[in-house]
C-alpha positions as CSV (number, residue, x, y, z in Angstrom):
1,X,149.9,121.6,43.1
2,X,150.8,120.0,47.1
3,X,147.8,121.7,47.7
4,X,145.5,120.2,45.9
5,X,147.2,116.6,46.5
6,X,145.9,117.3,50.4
7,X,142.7,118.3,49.3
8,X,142.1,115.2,47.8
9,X,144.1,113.1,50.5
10,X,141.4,114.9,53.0
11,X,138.7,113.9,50.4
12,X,139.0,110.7,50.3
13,X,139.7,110.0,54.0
14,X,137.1,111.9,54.9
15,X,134.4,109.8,52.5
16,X,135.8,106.2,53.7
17,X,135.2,107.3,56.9
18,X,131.7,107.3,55.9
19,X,131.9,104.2,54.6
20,X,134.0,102.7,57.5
21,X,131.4,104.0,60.1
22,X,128.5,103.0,58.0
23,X,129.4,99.4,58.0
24,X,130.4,99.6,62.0
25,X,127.7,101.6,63.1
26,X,126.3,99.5,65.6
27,X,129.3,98.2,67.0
28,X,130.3,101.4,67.2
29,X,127.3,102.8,68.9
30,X,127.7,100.6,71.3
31,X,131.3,100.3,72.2
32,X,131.3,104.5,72.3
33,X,128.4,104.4,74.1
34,X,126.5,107.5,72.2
35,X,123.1,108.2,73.6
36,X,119.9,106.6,71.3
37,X,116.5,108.0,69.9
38,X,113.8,105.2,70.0
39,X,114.6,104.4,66.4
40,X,118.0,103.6,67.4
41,X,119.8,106.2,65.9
42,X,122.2,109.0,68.0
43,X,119.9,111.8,69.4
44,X,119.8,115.1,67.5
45,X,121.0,113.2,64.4
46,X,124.9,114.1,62.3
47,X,124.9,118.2,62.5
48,X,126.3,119.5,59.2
49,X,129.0,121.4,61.8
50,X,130.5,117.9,62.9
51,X,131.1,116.8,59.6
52,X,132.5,120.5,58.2
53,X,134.9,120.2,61.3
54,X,136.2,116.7,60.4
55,X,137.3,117.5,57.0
56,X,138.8,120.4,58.1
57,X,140.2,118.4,60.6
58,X,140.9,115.6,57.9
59,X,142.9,118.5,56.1
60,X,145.6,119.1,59.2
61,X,146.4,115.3,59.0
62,X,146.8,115.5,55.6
63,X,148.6,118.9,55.2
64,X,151.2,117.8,57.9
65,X,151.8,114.6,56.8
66,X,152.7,116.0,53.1
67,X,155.3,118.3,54.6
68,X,157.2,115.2,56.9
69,X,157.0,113.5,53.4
70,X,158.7,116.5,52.0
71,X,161.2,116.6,55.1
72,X,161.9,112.9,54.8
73,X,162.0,112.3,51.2
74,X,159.0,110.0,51.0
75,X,158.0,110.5,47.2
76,X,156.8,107.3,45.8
77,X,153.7,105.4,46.2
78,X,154.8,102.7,48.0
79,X,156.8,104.5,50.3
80,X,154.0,106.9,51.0
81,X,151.4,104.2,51.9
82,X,153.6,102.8,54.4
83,X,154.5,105.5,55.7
84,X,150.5,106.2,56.3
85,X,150.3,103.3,57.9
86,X,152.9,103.7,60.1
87,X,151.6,107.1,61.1
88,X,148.3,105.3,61.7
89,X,149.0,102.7,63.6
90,X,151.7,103.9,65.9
91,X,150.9,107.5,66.2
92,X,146.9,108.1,65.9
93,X,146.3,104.6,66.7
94,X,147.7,104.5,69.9
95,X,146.8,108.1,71.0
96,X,142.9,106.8,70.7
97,X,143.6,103.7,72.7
98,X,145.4,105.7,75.4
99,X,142.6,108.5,75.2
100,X,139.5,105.8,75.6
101,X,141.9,103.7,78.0
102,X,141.2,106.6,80.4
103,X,137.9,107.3,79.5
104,X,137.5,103.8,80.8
105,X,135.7,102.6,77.0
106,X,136.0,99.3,75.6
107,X,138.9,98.3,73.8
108,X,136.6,97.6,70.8
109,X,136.1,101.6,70.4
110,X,140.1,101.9,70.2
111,X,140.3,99.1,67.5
112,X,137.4,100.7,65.4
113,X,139.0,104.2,65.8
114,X,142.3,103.2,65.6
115,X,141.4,101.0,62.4
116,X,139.6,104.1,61.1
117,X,142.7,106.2,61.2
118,X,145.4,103.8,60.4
119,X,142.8,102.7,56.9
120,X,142.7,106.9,56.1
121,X,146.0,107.6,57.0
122,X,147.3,105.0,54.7
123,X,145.0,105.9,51.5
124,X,146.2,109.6,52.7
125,X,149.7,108.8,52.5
126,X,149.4,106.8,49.1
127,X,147.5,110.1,47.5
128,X,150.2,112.3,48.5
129,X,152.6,110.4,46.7
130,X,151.1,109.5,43.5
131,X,150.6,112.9,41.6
């Protein structure tokens, strides 16, 4: 059944990212700096590619942090949802920064990605643990 606790961890990180990036889109746009059709929106539109590759991706965050759970004895809730945020904030979180740091991007980018990730990695971590 681990299996199908990632597959929903991966779910439902994957769908607040919508929501996360719905509500931030413009700030977003801007701070990332993603080129803009006259109607405002990014040129060539979302590809359905982009988004199969990000819950895939979404799936390797949640598959490995289910087995360092499992190699560190994280089993309840409470413990897991820390744990997420922990793994969000000083692992992914930081990564991004560093990564847009040299990509010389405003810090704004890092604290809407790194918010993004430390948010899903936390409601990841609290899945895992609760079935």
């Amino acid at each position: 059944m681990e299996i199908l606790n990632v597959f929903a961890a991966a779910l439902v990180a994957f769908f607040l990212g919508f929501v996360w990036y719905m509500v931030l889109a413009e700030p977003w746009m801007q701070a990332s700096g993603v080129p803009r059709d006259e109607d405002g929106k990014p040129k060539g539109g979302m590809k359905p590619a982009v988004l199969a590759m990000s819950f895939v991706l979404q799936l390797i965050v949640a598959g490995m942090m289910r087995h360092v759970f499992a190699l560190s004895g994280i089993e309840s809730p409470g413990a897991g949802l820390v744990a997420g945020i922990g793994v969000g904030l000083f692992f992914i979180s930081p990564w991004v920064a560093l990564n847009n740091l040299f990509a010389m991007r405003p810090l704004r980018l890092s604290l809407i990605d790194g918010g993004y990730a430390t948010v899903a990695c936390a409601a990841m971590g609290l899945i895992l643990t609760v079935f």
